[in-house]
C-alpha positions as CSV (number, residue, x, y, z in Angstrom):
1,X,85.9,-51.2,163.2
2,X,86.9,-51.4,166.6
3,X,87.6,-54.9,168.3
4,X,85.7,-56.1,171.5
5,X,85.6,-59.5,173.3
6,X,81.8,-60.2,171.5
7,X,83.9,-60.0,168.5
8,X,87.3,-61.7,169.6
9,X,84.4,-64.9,170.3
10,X,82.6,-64.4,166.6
11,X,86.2,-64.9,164.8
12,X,87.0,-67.9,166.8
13,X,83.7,-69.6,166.3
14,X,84.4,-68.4,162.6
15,X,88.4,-70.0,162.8
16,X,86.6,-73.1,163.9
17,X,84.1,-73.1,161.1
18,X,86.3,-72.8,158.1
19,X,88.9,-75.4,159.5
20,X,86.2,-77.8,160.5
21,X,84.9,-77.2,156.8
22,X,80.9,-76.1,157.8
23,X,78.6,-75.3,160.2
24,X,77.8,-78.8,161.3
25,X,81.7,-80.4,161.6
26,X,81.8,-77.3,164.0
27,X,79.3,-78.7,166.4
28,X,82.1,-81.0,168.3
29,X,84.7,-78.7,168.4
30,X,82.7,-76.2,169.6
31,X,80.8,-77.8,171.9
32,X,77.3,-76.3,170.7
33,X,74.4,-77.0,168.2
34,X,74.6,-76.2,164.7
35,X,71.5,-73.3,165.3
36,X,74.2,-71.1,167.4
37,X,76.7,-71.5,165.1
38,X,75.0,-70.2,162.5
39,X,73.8,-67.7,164.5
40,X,76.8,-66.2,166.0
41,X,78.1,-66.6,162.2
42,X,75.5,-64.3,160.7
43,X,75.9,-61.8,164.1
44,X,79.8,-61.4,162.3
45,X,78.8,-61.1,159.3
46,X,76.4,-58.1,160.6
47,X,79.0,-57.1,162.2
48,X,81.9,-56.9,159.4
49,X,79.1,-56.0,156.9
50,X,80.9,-58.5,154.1
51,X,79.4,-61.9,153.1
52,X,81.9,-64.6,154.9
53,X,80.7,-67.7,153.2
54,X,77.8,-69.8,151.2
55,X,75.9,-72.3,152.7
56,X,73.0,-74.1,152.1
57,X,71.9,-77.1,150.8
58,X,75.3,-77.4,147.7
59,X,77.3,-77.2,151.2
60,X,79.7,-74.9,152.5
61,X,81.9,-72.8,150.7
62,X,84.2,-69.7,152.0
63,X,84.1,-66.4,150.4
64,X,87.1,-64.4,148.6
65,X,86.3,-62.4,151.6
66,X,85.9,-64.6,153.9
67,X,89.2,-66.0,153.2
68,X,90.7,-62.7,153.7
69,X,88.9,-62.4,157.1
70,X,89.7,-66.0,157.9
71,X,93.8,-65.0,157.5
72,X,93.4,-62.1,159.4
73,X,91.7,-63.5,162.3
74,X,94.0,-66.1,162.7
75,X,97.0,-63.4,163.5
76,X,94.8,-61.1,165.7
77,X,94.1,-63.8,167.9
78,X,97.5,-65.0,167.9
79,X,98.9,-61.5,168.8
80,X,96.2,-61.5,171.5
81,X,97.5,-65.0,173.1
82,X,100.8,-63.4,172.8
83,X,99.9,-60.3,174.7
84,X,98.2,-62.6,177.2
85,X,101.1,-64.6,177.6
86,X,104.1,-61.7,177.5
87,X,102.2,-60.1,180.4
88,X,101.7,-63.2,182.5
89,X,105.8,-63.6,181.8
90,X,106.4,-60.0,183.4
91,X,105.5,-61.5,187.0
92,X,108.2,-64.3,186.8
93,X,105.5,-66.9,186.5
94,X,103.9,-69.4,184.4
95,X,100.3,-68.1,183.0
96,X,98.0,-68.3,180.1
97,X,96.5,-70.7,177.5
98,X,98.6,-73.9,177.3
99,X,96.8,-75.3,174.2
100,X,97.8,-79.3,172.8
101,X,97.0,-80.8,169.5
102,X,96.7,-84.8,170.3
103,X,95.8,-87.9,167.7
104,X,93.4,-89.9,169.6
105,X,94.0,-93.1,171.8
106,X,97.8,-92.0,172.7
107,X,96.1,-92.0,176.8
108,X,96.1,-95.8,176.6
109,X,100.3,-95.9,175.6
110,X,102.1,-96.4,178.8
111,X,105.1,-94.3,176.8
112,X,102.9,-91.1,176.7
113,X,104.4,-88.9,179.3
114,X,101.8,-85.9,178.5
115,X,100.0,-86.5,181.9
116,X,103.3,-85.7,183.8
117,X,104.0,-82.7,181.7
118,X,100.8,-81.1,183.0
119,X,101.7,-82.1,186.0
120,X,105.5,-80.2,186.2
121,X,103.8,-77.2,184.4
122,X,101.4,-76.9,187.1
123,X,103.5,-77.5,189.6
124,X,105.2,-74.2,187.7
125,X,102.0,-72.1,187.3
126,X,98.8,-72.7,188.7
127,X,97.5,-69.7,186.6
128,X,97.8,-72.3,182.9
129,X,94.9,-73.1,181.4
130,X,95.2,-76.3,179.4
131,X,93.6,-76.7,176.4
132,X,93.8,-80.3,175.0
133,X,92.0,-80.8,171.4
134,X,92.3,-84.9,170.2
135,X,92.2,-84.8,166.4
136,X,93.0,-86.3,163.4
137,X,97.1,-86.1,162.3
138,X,96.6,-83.6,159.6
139,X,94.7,-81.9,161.8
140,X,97.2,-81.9,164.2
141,X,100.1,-80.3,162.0
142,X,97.6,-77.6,160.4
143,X,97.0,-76.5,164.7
144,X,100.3,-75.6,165.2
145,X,100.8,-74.2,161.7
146,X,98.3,-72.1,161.6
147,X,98.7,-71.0,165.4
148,X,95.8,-72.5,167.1
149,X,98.3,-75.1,169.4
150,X,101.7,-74.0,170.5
151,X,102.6,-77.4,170.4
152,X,101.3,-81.1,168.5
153,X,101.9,-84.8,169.5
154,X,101.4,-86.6,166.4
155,X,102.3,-88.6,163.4
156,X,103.6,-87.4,160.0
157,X,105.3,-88.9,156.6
158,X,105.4,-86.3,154.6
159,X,106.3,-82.5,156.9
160,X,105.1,-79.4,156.5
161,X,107.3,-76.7,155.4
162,X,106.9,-74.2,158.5
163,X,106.9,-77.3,161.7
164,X,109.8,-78.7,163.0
165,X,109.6,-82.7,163.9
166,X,110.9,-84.3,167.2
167,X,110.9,-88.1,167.1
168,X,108.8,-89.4,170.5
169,X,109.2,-92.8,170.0
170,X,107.6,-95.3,167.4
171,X,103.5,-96.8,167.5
172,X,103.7,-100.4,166.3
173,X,100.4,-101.1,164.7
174,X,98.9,-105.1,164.0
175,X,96.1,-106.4,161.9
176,X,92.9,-107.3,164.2
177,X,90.0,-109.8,164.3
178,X,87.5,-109.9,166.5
179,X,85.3,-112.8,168.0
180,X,82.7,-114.0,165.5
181,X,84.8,-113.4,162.6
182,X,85.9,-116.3,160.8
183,X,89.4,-115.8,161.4
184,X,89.3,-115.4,164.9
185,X,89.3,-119.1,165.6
186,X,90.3,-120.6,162.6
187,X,93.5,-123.2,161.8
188,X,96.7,-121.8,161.1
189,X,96.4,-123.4,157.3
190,X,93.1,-121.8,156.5
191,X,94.6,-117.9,157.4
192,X,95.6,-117.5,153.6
193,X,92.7,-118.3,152.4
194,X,90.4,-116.5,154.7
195,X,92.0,-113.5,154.8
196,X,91.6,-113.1,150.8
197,X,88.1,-113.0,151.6
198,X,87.8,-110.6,154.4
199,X,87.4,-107.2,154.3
200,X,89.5,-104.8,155.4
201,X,88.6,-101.1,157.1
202,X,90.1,-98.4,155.3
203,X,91.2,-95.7,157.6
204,X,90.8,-91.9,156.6
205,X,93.0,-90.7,159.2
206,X,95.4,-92.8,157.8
207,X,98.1,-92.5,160.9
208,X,101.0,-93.7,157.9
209,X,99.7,-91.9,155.3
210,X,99.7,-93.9,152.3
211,X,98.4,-96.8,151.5
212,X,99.7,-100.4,153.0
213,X,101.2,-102.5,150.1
214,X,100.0,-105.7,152.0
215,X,97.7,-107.4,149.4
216,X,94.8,-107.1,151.2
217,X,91.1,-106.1,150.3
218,X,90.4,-102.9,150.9
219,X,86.7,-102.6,149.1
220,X,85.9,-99.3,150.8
221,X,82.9,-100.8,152.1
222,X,84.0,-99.8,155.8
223,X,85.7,-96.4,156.5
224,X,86.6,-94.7,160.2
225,X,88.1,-91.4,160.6
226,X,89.2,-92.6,164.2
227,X,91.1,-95.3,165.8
228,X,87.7,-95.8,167.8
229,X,85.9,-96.2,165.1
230,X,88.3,-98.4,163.8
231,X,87.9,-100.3,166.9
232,X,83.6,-100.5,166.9
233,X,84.2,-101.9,163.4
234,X,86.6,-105.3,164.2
235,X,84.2,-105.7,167.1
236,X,81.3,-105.9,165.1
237,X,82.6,-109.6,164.0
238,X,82.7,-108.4,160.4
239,X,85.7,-106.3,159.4
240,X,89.8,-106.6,160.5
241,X,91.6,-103.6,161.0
242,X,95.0,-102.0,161.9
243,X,95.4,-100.7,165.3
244,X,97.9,-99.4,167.5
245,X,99.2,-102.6,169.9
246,X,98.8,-100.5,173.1
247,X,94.8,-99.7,172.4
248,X,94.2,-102.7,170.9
249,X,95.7,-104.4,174.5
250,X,92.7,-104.4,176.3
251,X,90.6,-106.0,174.0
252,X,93.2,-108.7,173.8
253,X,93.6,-109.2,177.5
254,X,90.0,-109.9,177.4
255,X,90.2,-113.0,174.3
256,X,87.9,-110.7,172.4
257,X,90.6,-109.2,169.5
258,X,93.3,-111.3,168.1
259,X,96.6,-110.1,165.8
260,X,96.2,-111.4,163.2
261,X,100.0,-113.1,161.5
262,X,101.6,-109.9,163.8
263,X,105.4,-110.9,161.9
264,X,103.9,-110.3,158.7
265,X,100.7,-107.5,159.5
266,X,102.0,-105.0,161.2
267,X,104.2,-101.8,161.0
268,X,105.7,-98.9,162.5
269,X,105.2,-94.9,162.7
270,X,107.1,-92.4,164.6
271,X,105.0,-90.5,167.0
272,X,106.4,-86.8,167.4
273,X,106.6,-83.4,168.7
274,X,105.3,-80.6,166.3
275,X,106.2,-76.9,166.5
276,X,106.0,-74.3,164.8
277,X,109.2,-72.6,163.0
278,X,107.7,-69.1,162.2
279,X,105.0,-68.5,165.1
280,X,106.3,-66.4,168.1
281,X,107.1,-68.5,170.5
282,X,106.3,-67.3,174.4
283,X,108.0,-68.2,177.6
284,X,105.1,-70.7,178.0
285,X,105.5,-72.5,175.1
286,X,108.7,-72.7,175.5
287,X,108.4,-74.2,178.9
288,X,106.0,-76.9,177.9
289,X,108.2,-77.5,174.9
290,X,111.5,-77.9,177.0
291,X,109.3,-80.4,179.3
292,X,108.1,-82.5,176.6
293,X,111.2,-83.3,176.1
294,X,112.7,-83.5,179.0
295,X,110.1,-86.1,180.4
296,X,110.7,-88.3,176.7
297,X,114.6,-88.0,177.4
298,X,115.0,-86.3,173.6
């Protein structure tokens, strides 16, 4: 078959798709309804005359074939970024998709210097078009991996064979309660007991990556995927929580979250630069890469 743009847009919304794992985790990344999805899903299918995946109510499941397409659309639309970006490269300037995997809530860290690495590039090229996607940390890794960011900022214990790891500098994370819960007010003699009792949010985007040997009573009863919804949780008066010190700061300037024992709650995680290894890199990545650095001082 020959390749058009109606196409080119089809495989990304089907990129998206499989990596979000269904038509409906889609719906954020892609900024539209689950209807359209599905829609422009079936057009491809039309299109490539193969089944791509199942769906329906047993959920979503990819196709032999559809992993096949999946693979291959992920290095056509590489090589087509990579045209894009060659090209722009011929006229001695900065041009193309400038595309960022983030974990959330690193905007509120005074040590983030991403805002004035945009600001340099564009100072270098007004022709970039940034593309900034805040996800999850695994998320994050399997961007760059797989191509869809030429570059990630976040956290990682165990690395990817493929990425290579920069050290940014380390997130120090602390144990918050809120107002209303019974800790947030109580004497210093009645902490042990208390925080037996309380119950603890367990965090599936798990920024550290294994569990916290810390003794404390993680009943599953509250889960967040986010540091915000980490966040809604403490101030709901009913749960504590580990976050990061510098988004955590303005509920604590206000008297509304409290760290809870911070010399004995708390720990550390190196936030870094991801890249890729194996994907070609293109004088625009390499620019933004080179500036990353430059504005940390690594």
């Amino acid at each position: 078959m020959q390749v058009h743009d109606v196409d080119l847009r089809l495989l990304r919304v089907f990129v998206a798709i499989v990596e979000c794992g269904g038509l409906s985790a889609a719906e954020s990344r892609l900024n539209i309804g689950r209807s359209t999805i599905s829609a422009h899903l079936s057009d491809l299918e039309v299109r490539l005359g193969i089944k791509l995946c199942k769906r329906g109510r047993s959920g979503f499941e990819i196709t032999d074939a559809g992993a096949i397409t999946y693979q291959a659309s992920i290095e056509l639309l590489q090589q087509c970024e990579a045209f894009a970006n060659t090209v722009a490269s011929s006229k001695n300037e900065l041009s193309g998709r400038l595309s960022i995997a983030m974990i959330d809530t690193m905007v509120s860290d005074p040590r983030c210097a991403i805002p004035r690495v945009i600001a340099k590039l564009k100072g270098k090229g007004k022709n970039i078009q940034f593309d900034i996607n805040v996800c999850e940390a695994r998320e994050v890794e399997t961007a760059v991996a797989n191509g869809r960011s030429l570059v990630g900022i976040g956290v990682s214990r165990h690395h990817i064979r493929g990425l290579d790891y920069t050290a940014l500098h380390n997130e120090t994370n602390f144990l918050y309660c809120a107002v209303g819960h019974p800790l947030f007010k109580c004497e210093d003699k009645q902490i042990n007991e208390l925080i037996k009792e309380a119950e603890v949010i367990t965090s599936n985007y798990m920024r550290d990556k294994e569990s916290r040997n810390d003794g404390l009573n993680y009943q599953n009863s509250a889960v967040a995927y986010h540091d915000e919804g980490i966040a809604h949780l403490i101030l709901s008066g009913e749960f504590i929580g580990y976050l990061p010190d510098h988004y955590a700061q303005f509920w604590v300037d206000k008297g509304i979250f409290k760290a809870i024992q911070p010399s004995k709650y708390h720990y550390d995680i190196p936030v870094v630069l991801i890249t890729s290894k194996t994907n070609a890199s293109s004088p625009l990545a390499n620019a933004m890469i080179d500036e990353i650095k430059r504005c940390y001082s690594v």
